[in-house]
Structure formats: structure tokens, C-alpha cells
Backbone as JSON, one array per atom type, in Angstrom:
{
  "sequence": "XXXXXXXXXXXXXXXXXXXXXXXXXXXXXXXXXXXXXXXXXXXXXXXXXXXXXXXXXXXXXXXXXXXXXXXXXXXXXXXXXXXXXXXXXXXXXXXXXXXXXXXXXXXXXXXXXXXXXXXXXXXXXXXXXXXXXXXXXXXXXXXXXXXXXXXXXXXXXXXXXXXXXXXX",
  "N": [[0.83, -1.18, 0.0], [0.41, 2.38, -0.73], [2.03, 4.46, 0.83], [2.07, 7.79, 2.96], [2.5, 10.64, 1.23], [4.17, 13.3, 2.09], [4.41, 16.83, 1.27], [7.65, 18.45, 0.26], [9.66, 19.54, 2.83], [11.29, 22.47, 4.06], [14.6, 23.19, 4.7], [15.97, 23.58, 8.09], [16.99, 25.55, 10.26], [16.93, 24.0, 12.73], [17.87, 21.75, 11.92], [18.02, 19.06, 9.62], [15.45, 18.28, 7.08], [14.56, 15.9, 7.53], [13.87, 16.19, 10.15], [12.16, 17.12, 10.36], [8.29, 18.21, 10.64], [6.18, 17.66, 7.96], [4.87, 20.16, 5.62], [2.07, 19.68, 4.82], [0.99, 16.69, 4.1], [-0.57, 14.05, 1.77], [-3.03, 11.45, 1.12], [-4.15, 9.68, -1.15], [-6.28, 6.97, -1.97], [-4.81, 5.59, -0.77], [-2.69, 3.75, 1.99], [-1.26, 4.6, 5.8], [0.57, 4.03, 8.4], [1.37, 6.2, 10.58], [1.04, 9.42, 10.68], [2.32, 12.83, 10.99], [2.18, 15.86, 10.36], [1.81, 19.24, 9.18], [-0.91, 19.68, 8.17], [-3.14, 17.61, 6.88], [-4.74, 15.59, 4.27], [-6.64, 12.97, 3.57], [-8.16, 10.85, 1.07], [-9.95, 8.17, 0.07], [-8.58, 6.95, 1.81], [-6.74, 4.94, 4.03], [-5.43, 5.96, 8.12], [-3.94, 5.13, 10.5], [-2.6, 6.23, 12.69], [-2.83, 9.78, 13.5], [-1.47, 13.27, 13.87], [-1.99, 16.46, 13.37], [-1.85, 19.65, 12.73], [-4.23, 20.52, 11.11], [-7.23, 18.52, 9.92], [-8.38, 16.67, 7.21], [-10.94, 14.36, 6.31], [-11.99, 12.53, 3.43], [-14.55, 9.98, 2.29], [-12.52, 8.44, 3.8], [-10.49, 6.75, 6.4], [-9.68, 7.43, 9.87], [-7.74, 5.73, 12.61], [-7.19, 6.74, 14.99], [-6.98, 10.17, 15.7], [-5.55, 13.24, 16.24], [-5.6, 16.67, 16.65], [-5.92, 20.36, 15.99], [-8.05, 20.96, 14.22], [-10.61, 18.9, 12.79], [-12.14, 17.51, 10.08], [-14.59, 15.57, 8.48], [-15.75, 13.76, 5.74], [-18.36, 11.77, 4.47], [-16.7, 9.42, 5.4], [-15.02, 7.71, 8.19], [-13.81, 7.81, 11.56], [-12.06, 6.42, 14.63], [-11.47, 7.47, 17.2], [-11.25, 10.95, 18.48], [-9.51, 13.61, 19.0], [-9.86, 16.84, 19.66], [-10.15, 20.33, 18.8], [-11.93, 21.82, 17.17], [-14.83, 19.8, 15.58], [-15.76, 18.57, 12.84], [-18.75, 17.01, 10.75], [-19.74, 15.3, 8.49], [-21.93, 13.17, 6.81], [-21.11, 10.74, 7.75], [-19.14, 9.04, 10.41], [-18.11, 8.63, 14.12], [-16.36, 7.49, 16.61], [-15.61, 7.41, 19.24], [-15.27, 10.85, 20.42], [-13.65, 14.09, 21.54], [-14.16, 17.1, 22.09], [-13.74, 20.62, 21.77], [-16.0, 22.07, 20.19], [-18.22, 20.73, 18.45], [-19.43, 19.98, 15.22], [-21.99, 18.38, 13.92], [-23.6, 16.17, 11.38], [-25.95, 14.7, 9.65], [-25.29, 11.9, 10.35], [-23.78, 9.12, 12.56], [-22.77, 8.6, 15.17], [-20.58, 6.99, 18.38], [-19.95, 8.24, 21.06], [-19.71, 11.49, 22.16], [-18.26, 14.11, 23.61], [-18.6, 17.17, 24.49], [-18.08, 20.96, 24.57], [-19.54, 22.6, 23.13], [-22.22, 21.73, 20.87], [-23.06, 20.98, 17.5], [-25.74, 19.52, 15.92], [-27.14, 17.42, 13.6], [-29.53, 15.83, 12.04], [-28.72, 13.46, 13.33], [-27.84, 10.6, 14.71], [-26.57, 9.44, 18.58], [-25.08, 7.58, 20.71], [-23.8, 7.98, 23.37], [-24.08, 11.18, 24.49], [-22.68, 13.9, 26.4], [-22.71, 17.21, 26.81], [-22.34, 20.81, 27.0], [-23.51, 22.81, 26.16], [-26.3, 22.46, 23.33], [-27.45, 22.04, 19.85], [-30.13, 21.8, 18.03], [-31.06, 18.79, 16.04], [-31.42, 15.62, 17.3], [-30.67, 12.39, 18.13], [-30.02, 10.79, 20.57], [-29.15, 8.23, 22.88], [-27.96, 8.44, 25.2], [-27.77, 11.11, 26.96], [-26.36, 13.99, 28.66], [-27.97, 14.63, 31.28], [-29.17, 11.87, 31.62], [-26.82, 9.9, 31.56], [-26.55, 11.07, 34.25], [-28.23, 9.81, 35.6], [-28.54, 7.64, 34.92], [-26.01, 7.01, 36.45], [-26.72, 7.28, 39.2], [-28.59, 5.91, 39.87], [-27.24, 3.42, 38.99], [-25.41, 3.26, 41.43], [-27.11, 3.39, 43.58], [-28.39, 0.74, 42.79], [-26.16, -1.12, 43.68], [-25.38, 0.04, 46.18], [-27.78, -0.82, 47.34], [-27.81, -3.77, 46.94], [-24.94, -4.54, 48.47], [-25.95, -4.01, 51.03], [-27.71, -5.73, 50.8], [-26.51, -8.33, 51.07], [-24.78, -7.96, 53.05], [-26.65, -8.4, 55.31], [-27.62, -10.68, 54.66], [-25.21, -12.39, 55.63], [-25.32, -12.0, 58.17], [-27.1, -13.14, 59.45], [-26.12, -15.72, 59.12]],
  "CA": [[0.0, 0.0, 0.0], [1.02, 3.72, -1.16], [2.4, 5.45, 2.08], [1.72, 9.34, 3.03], [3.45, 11.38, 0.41], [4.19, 14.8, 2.42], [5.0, 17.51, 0.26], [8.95, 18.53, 0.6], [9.37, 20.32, 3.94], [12.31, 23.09, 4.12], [15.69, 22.85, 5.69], [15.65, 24.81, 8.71], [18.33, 25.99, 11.06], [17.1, 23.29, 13.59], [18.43, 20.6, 11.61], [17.18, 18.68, 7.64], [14.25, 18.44, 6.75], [13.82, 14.49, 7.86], [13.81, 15.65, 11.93], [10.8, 18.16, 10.89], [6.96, 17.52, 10.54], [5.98, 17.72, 6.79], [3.62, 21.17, 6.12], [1.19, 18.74, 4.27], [0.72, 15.41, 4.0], [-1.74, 14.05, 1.36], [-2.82, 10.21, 1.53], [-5.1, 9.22, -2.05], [-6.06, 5.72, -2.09], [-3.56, 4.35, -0.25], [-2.7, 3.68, 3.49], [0.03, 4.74, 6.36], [0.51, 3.71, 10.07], [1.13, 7.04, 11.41], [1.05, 10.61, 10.06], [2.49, 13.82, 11.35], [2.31, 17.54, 9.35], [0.69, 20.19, 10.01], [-2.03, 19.48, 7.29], [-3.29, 16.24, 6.51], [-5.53, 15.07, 3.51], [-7.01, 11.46, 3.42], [-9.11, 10.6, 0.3], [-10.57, 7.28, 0.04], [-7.9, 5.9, 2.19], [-7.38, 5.08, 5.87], [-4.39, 6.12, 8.56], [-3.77, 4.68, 12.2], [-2.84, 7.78, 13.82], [-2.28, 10.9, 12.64], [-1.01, 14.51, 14.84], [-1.62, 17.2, 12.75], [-3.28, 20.91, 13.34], [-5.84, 20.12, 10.57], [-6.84, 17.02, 9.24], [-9.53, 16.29, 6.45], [-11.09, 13.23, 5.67], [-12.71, 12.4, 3.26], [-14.36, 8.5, 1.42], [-11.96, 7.6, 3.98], [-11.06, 6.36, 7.71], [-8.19, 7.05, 10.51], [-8.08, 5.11, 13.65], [-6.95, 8.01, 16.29], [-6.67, 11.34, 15.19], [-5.26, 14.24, 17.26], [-5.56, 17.93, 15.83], [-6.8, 21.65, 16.26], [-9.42, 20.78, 13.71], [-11.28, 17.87, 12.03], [-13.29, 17.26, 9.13], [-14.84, 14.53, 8.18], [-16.79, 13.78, 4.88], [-18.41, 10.14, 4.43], [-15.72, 8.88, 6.25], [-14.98, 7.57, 9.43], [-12.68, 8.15, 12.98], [-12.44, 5.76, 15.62], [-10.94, 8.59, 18.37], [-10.66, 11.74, 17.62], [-9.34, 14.96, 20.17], [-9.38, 18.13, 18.63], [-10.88, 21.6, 19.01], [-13.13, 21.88, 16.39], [-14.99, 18.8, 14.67], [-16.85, 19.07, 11.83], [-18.69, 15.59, 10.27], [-21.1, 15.32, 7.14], [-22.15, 11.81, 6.46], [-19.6, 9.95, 8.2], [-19.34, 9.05, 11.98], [-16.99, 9.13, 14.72], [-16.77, 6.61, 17.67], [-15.24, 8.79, 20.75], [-14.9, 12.12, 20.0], [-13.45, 14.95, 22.68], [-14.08, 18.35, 21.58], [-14.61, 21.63, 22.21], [-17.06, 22.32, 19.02], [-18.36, 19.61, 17.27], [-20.45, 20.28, 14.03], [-22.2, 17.18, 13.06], [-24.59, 16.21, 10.11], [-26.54, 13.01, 8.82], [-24.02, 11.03, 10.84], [-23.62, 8.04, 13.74], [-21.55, 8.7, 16.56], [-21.03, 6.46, 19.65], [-19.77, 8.82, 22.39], [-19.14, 12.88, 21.87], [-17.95, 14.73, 24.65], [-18.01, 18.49, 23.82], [-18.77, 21.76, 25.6], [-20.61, 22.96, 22.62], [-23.1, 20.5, 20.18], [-24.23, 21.74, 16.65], [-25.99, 18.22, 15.13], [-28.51, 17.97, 12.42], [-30.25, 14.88, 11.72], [-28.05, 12.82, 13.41], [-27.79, 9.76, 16.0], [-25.59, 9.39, 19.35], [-24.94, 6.73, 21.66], [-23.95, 9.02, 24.68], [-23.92, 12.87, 24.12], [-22.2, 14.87, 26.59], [-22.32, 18.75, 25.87], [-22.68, 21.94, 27.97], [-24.51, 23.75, 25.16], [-26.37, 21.24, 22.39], [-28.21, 23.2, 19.29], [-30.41, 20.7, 16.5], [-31.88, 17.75, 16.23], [-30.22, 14.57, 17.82], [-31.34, 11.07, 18.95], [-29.4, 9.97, 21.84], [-29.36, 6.85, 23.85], [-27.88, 8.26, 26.64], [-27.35, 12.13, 27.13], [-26.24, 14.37, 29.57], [-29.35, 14.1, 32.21], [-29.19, 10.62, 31.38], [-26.19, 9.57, 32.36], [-26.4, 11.13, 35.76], [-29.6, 9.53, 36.42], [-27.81, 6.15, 35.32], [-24.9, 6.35, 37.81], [-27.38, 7.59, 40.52], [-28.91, 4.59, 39.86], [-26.52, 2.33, 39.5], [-24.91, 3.55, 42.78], [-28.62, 3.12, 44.37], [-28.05, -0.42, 42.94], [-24.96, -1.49, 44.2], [-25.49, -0.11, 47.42], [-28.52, -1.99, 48.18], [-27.05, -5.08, 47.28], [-23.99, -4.45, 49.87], [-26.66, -4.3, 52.08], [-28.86, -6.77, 51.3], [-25.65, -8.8, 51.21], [-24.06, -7.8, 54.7], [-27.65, -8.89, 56.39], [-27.57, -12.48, 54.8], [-24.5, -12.92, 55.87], [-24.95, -11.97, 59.66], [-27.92, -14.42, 59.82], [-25.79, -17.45, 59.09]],
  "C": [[0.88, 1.24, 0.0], [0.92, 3.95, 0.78], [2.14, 7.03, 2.06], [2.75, 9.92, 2.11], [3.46, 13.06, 1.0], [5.04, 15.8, 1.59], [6.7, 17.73, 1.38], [8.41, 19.95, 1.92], [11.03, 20.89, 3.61], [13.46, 22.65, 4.88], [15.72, 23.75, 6.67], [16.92, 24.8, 9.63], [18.32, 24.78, 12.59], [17.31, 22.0, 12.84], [17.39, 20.22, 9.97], [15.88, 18.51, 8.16], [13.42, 16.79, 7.5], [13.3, 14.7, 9.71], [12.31, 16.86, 12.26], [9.32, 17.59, 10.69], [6.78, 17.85, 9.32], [4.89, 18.69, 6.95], [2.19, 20.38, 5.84], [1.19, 17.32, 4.08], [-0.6, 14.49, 3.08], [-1.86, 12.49, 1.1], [-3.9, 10.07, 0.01], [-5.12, 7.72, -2.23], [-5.37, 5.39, -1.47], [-3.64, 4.37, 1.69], [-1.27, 4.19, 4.57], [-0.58, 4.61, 7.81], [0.51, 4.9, 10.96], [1.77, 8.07, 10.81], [1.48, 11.54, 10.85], [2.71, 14.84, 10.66], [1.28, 18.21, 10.17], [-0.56, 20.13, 8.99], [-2.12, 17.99, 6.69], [-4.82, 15.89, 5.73], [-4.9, 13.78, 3.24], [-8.15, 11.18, 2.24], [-8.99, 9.77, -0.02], [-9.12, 6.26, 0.37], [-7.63, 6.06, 3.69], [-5.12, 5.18, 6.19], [-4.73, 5.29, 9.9], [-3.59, 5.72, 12.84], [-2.23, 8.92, 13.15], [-2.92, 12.47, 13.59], [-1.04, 14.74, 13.91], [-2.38, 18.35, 13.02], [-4.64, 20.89, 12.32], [-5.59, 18.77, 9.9], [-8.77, 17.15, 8.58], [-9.68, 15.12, 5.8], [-12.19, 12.5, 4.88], [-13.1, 11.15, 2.27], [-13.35, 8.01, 2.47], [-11.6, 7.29, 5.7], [-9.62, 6.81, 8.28], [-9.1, 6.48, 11.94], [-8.01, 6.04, 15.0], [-6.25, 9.39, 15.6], [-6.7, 12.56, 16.41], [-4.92, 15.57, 16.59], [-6.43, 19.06, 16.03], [-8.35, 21.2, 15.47], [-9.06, 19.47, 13.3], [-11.86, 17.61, 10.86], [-13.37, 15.89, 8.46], [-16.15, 14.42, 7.29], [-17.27, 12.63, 4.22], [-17.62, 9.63, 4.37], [-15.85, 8.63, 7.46], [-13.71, 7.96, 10.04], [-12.86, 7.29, 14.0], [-12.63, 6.95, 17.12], [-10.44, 9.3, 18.04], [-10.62, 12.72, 19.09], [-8.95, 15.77, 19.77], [-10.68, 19.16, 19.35], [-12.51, 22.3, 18.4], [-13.49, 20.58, 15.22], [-16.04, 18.99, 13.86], [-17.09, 17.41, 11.22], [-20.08, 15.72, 9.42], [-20.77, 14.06, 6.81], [-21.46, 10.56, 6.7], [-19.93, 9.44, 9.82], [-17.54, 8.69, 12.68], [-17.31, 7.89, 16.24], [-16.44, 7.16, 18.81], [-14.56, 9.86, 19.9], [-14.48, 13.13, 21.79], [-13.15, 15.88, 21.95], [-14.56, 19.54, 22.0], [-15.85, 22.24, 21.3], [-16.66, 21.37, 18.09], [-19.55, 19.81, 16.66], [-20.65, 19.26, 13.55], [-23.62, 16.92, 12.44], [-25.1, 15.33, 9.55], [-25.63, 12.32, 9.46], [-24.17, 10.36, 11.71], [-23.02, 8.56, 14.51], [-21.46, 7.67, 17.59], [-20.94, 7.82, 20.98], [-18.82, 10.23, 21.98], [-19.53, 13.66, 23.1], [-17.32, 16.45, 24.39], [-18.43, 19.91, 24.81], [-19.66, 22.42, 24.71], [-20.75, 22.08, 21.28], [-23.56, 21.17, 19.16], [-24.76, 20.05, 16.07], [-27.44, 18.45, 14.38], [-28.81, 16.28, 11.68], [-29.48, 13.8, 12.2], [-28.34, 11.85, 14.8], [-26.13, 9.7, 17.2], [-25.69, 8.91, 20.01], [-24.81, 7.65, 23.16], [-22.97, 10.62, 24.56], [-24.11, 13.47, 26.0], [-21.58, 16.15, 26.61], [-22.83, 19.36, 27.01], [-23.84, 22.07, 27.08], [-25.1, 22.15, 23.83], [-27.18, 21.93, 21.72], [-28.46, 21.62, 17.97], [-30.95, 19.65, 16.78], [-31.42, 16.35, 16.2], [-30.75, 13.6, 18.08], [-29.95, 10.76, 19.62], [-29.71, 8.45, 22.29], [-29.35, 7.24, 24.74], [-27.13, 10.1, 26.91], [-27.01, 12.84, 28.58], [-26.61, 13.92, 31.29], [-29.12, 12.62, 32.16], [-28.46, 9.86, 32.21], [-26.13, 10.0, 33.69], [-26.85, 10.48, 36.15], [-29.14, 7.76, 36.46], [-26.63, 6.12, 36.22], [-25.42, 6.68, 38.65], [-27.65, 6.14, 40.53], [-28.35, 3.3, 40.03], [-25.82, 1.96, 40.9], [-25.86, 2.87, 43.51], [-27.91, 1.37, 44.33], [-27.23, -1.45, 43.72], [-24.78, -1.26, 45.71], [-26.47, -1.35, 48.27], [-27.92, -3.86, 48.04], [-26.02, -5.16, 48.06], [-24.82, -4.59, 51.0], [-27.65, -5.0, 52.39], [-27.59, -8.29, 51.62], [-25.15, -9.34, 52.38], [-25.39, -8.31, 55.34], [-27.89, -10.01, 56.03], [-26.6, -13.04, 55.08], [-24.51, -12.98, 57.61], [-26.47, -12.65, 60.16], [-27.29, -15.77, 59.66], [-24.87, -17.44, 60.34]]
}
């Protein structure tokens, strides 16, 4: 499989060009284990991890992506941690963001302080702010009310526990 072809990066006074991050990085068709530039295009091919301050992907998939921004265009992300995520027709399985813009898309679990989504589904949506129209499983409210609960649970069994044991 074709590897990341990053355009030529300069020589710089902190040493050649091989000990720097490539400004771009562009991946077509093909595949690479792990990416670093400061710009990274993926079209209709997948990475394993890839540091870069933007990263666009699109027809295609990375497994952990770490970067100021995101974009994602019927494509996928397993884990992504970035600042701003943007996703049209694609999905994302853990996301951590501070603004995530998402659109016709899946998600499992997006953790953001602010939510734009638009026709889209989410396993468990955690957001301060949330703006659009979302199906959840398990949001905000939600989850509290399930670890209250589960707590509840767990306690009473400790204590239904500890009183069958001090009858034998």
C-alpha cells in the first residue's frame, strides 16, 4: 500500500528536513501507520494515527486522530481529540471536543462543551450547550440519572448482602 506522500518540507536551522513535521501530508487511495504535518488530507484511504493541526477526511477512515481541527466527509474516525470537529455523512466513535459540528451522521460517544448536530444519531452525548436535532441513547441528564442509579443499585445489594451474611 502507497504510504503518506508529504510535500517537501524546508531545511531549517534546527536541523534537515527528515527531523521536521511535513507542512502537508496528502494520503489518495492508499494507506500509512502514522502521520504527522501540520495538514493532513485522506481521500478514500485510511491512517492509524495521525497529529496534525488540521486534518480532512474524506471516502476515507483514521483510527486516532489528534488535531486543532477535524473534518470529516463520508468517512470515518475511531478517536478523535481536537478543538473543532466538523462531520457530514460519516461518523466518529469517541470524540473529545470543544465544538463539534455534526450532520446526517452516527456517533457512539461525543464529549463536547458545545453541540451543533442535524439529523443525526448518538450513543452518549455529553455537551454543555447542544443546538439541532439529535437522537441519543444516553445524554447528559441521562447519564447522571444512570450512575445515581446504578450507585442506588450497588449499594442496596452491599446491604442486602451484609444482612444475609450476619444471619448465618
Amino acid at each position: 500500500m502507497p504510504e503518506a506522500q508529504p510535500s517537501p518540507t524546508p531545511e531549517t536551522s534546527a536541523g534537515p528536513a527528515e527531523a521536521q513535521s511535513p507542512e502537508t501530508a496528502n494520503i489518495s487511495q492508499g494507506a500509512a501507520d502514522e502521520v504527522k504535518a501540520e495538514v493532513v488530507n485522506i481521500s478514500q484511504g485510511g491512517v492509524n494515527r495521525v497529529y496534525a493541526r488540521e486534518v480532512k477526511v474524506e471516502q476515507g477512515g483514521v483510527n486516532r486522530v489528534e488535531a486543532e481541527a477535524v473534518a470529516v466527509r463520508q468517512g470515518g474516525v475511531g478517536l478523535a481529540r481536537t478543538q473543532s470537529l466538523n462531520v457530514r455523512e460519516g461518523g466518529v466513535g469517541v470524540v473529545y471536543a470543544e465544538m463539534a459540528n455534526i450532520a446526517d451522521s452516527g456517533n457512539g460517544v461525543v464529549i463536547s462543551q458545545h453541540a451543533e448536530l442535524s439529523n443525526s444519531r448518538v450513543g452518549v452525548l455529553l455537551a454543555r450547550e447542544v443546538h439541532g436535532n439529535v437522537e441519543t441513547v444516553l445524554d447528559t441528564r441521562g447519564a447522571a440519572l444512570a450512575g445515581i442509579a446504578a450507585g442506588l443499585a450497588v449499594g442496596l445489594m452491599l446491604i442486602v448482602g451484609g444482612l444475609l451474611r450476619r444471619r448465618k
